[in-house]
C-alpha positions in Angstrom: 263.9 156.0 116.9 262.3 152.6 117.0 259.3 153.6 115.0 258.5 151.3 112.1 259.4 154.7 109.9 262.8 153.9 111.4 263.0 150.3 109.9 261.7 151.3 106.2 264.7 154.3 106.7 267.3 151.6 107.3 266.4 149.7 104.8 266.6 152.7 102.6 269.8 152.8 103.2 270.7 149.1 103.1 268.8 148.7 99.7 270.5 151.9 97.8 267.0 153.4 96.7 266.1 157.2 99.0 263.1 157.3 97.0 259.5 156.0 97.6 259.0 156.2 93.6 261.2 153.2 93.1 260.3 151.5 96.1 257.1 152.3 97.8 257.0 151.8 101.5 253.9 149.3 101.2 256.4 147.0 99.6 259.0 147.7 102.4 256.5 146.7 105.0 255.5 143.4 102.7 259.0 142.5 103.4 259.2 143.6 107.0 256.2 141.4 107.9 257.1 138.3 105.5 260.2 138.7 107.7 258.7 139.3 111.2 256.2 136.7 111.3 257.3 134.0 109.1 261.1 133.9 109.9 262.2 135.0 112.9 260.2 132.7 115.4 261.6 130.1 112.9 265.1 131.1 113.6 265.2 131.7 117.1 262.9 131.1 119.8 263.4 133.9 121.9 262.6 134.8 125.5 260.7 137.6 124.5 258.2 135.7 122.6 257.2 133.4 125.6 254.1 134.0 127.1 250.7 132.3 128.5 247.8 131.6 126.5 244.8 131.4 128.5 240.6 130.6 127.4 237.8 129.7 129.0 236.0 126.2 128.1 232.4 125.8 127.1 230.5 122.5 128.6 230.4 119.6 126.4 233.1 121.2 124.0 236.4 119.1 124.0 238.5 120.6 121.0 239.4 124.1 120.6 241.6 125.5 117.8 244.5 127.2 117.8 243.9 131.2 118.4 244.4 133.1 114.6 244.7 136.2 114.3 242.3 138.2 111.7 243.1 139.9 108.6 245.3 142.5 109.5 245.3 145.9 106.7 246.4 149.5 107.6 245.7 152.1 105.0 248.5 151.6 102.1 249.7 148.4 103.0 249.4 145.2 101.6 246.7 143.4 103.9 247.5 140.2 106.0 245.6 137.7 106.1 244.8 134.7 108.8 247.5 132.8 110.8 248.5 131.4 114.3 248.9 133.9 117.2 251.5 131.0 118.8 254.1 129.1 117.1 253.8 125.8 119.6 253.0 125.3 123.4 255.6 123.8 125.9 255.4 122.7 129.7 252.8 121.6 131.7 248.9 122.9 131.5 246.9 124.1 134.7 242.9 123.9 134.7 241.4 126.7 137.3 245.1 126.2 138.7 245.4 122.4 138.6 248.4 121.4 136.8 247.6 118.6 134.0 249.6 116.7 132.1 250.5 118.0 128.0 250.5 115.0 125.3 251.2 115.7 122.0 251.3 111.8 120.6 247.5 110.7 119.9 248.7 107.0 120.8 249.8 107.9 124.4 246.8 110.2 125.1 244.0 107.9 123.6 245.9 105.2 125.8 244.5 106.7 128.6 241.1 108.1 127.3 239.9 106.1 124.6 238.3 107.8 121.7 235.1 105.1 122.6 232.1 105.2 119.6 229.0 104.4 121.5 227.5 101.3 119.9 224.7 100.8 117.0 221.5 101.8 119.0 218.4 101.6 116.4 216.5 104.5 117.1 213.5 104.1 114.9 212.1 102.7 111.2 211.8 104.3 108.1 208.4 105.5 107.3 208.2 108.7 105.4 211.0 112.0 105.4 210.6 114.3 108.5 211.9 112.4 111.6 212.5 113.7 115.2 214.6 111.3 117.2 216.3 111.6 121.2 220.0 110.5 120.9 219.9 107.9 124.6 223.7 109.5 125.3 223.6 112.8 126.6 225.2 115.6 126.9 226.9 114.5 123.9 230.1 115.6 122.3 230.7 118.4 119.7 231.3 118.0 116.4 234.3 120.0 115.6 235.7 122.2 112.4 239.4 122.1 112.1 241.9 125.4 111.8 242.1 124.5 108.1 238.5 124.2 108.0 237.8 127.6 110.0 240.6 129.9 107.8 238.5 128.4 104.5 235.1 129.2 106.4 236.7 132.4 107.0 237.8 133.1 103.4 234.1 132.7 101.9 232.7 134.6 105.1 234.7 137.1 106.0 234.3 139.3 109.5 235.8 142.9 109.8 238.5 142.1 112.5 237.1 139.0 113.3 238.0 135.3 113.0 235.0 132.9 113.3 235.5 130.2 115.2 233.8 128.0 115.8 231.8 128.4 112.2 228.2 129.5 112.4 225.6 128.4 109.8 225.5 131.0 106.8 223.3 129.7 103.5 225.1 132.5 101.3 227.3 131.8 99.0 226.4 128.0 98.2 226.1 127.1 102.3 229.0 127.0 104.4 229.2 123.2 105.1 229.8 123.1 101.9 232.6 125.5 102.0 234.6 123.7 104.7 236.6 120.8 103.6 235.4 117.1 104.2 238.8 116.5 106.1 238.2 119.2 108.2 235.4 118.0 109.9 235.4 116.0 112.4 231.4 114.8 113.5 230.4 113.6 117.0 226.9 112.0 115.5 226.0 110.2 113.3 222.6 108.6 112.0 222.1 105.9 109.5 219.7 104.8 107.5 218.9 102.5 104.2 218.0 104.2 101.2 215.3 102.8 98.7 218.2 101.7 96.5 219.8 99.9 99.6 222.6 102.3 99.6 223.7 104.2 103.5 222.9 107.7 103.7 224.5 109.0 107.0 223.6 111.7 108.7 226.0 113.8 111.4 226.7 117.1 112.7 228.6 119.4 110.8 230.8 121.1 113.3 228.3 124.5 112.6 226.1 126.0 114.8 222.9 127.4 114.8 222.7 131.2 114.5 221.9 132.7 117.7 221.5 129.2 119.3 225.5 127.0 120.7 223.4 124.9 121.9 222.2 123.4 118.4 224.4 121.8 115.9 223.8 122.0 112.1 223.2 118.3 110.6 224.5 117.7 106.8 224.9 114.6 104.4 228.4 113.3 105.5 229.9 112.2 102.1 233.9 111.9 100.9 233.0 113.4 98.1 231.5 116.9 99.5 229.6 117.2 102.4 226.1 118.7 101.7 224.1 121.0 103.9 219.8 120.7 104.1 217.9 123.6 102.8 217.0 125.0 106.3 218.0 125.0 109.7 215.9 126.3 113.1 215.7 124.9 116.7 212.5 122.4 115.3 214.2 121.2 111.6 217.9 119.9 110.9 219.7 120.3 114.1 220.7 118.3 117.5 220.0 119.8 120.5 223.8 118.4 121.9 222.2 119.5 125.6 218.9 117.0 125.5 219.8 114.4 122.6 216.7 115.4 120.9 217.5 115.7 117.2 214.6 116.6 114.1 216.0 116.5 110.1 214.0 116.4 106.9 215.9 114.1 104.2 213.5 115.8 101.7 215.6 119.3 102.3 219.4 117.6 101.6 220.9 117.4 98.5 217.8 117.1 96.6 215.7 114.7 98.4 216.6 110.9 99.6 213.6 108.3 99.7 214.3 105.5 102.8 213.9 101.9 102.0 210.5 101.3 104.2 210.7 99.9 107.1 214.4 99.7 107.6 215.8 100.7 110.8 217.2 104.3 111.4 220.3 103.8 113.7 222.3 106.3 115.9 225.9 106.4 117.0 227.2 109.2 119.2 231.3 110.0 121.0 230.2 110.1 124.6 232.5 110.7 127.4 231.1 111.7 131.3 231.3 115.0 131.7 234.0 116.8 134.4 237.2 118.8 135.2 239.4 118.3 132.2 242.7 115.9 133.4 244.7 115.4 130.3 245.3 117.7 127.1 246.1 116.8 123.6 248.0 119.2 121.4 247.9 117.7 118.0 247.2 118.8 114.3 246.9 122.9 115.5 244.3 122.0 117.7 243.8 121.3 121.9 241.7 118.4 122.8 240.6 117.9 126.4 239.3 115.2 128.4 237.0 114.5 130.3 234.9 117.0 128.7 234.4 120.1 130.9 231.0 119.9 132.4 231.3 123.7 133.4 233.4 126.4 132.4 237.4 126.4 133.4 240.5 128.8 132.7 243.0 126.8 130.6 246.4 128.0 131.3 249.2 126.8 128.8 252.7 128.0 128.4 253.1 129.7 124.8 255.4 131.0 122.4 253.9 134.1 120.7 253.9 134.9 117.3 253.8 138.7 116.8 251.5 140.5 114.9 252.0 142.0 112.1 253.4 145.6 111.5 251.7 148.2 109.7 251.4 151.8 110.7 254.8 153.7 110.2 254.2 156.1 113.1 253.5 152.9 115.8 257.1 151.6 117.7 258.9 148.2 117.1 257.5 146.2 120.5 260.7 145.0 120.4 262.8 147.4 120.0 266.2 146.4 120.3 265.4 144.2 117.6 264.8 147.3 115.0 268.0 146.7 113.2 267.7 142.8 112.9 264.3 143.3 111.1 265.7 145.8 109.0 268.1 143.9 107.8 266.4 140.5 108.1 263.7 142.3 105.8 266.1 143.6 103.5 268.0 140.7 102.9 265.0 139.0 101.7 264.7 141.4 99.2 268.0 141.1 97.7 268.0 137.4 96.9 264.1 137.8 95.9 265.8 140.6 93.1 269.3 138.7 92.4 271.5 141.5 94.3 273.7 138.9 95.2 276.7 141.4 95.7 274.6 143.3 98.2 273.6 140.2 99.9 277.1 138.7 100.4 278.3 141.9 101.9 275.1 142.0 104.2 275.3 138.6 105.6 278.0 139.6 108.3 276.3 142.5 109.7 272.6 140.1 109.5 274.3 137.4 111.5 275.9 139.6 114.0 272.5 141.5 114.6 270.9 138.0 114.6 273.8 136.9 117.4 273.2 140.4 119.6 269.3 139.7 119.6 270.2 135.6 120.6 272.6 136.5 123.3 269.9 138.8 125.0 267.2 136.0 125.2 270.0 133.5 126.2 271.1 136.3 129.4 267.3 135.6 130.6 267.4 132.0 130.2 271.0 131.3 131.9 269.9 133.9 135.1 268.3 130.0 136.2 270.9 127.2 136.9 269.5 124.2 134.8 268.1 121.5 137.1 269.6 118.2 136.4 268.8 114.7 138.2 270.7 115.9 141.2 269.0 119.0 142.1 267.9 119.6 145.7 263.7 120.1 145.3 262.5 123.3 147.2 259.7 121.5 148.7 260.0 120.5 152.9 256.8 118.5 152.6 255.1 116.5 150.2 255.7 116.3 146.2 253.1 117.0 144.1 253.0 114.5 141.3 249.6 115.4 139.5 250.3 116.5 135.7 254.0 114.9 135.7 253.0 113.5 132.2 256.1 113.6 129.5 255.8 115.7 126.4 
């Protein structure tokens, strides 16, 4: 009992057809996963699925995406592909133990940390194609690829039980700047210069990194209408060194050469923050955003609802198993209004909802064990109150 051999069995019986000819049970499980990970968190948010999501930060990197969980496949099943290990985050954050406050409004947070662009700082003249150039702000911000931008990295460069993230340069396949979205990017640096024809060719970092190498970011041609990659990249051509400033790029090796108006001045503009202990997070847009920047690595701590993976393998148990009869019926419900058996589905609903109101009433016995604190609650502390991270979602 409570094997995922057990759910296909009920819904067997729920759905009139004994027989894996009609029905095969890689169809059953489509429906047992369409149900488990799309609709249930949707419909409840249950005890059970509250957990912490902890990572480590990397110096200089302020946004970090959502965790997504790879393509998920089990030998004759329908294979899942990418998304989001959590459905949301709630409470208060701690960095190495230090509670910090959560925002998820970009108004309130850039309110207290503005998103400051480092002026126009002319960094040289046009003379030529090759250039190699030290940003003066440094360590600098990283340029950043969104979730949307990863799962479409992802999609053209596939890992075997792996998602990629942050993207790595990859020249198959067209380039992979190119595969990532324009609005998905999000550059820390740009450079820009006068072309022969007095139009601005701009210059930033694409988000990717150099194989082998964090410490490099991948320039490209930052255009609306596509973003373009150069022909190469290595420590010494088409990168910034985010650690020393120091940045080298060939326009002869992007989008098929640019000639610079001679003599005109090459300008720089760089996101630069002082580096320290993160004291405020952002949630916004499926991705956390902290400031200051960490100059060092810390363990982010953030209260999390899961979302569960998927199920495949017939002979593995429910991890929630009380829940077994809810997903059956959950699953085979969808079924019947996906084939018209509205009969079935009408006699159903009761039993669905009741299954649905056992599961609820479990959570709720968990979350009523605590008396609700209201205005005029007694605080356990004798001394002192600690008021750092009292920040309002």
């Amino acid at each position: 009992m409570y094997l995922l051999s057990d759910v296909l069995t009920y819904m067997r019986r729920y759905l009139k057809t004994p027989s894996t000819a009609t029905v095969p049970d890689a169809l059953l499980i489509d429906y047992v996963n369409r149900f488990w990970t799309s609709d249930v968190d949707a419909r409840m948010q249950l005890y059970d699925f509250k957990t912490t999501y902890r990572f480590e930060t990397t110096p200089g990197v302020t946004d970090y995406n959502m965790p997504v969980y790879p393509v998920q496949n089990a030998s004759g099943t329908y294979p899942i592909s990418y998304y989001p290990m959590y459905q949301g985050f709630i409470g208060q954050c701690t960095v190495n133990g230090i509670a910090a406050p959560v925002f998820t409004q970009k108004s309130d947070y850039w309110n207290l940390w503005p998103n400051y662009l480092q002026g126009v700082n002319p960094i040289g003249t046009a003379s030529g194609t090759a250039y190699s150039f030290n940003i003066p702000y440094y360590p600098m911000l990283v340029g950043h690829v969104d979730m949307r931008g990863a799962i479409a990295y992802n999609n053209v460069y596939p890992v075997s039980d792996v998602f990629v993230d942050p993207p790595v340069y990859n020249s198959d396949s067209g380039g992979s700047i190119e595969a990532v979205p324009y609005t998905s990017v999000y550059p820390r640096i740009f450079i820009t210069m006068t072309k022969s024809d007095n139009s601005i060719l701009t210059i930033a970092d694409s988000g990717q990194f150099l194989n082998g190498n964090y410490n490099y970011g991948c320039l490209m041609e930052w255009n609306r209408n596509g973003n373009k990659s150069f022909s190469t990249y290595s420590t010494t051509s088409n990168t910034i060194n985010y650690q020393t400033g120091a940045i080298n790029f060939d326009i002869s090796q992007v989008n098929g050469g640019y000639s610079l108006l001679a003599g005109s001045n090459i300008n720089s503009q760089s996101y630069y923050i002082e580096s320290g202990i993160p004291r405020n997070i952002l949630i916004y847009d499926n991705t956390i955003t902290l400031t200051p920047p960490p100059d060092i690595p810390y363990v982010i701590e953030l209260q999390a609802y899961l979302t569960p993976a998927a199920l495949l393998n017939t002979a593995y148990s429910i991890p929630f198993s009380y829940m077994s009869e809810y997903i059956a019926l959950g699953a085979a419900r969808k079924m019947m209004y996906e084939t018209g058996d509205m009969e079935q589905l009408a006699f159903y609903e009761k039993f669905f909802l009741e299954q649905e109101r056992l599961v609820w009433v479990r959570s709720q016995r968990q979350w009523t064990s605590t008396r609700t604190e209201t205005i005029f609650s007694s605080t356990q502390s004798t001394g002192a109150i600690n008021s750092i991270g009292t920040g309002s979602l």
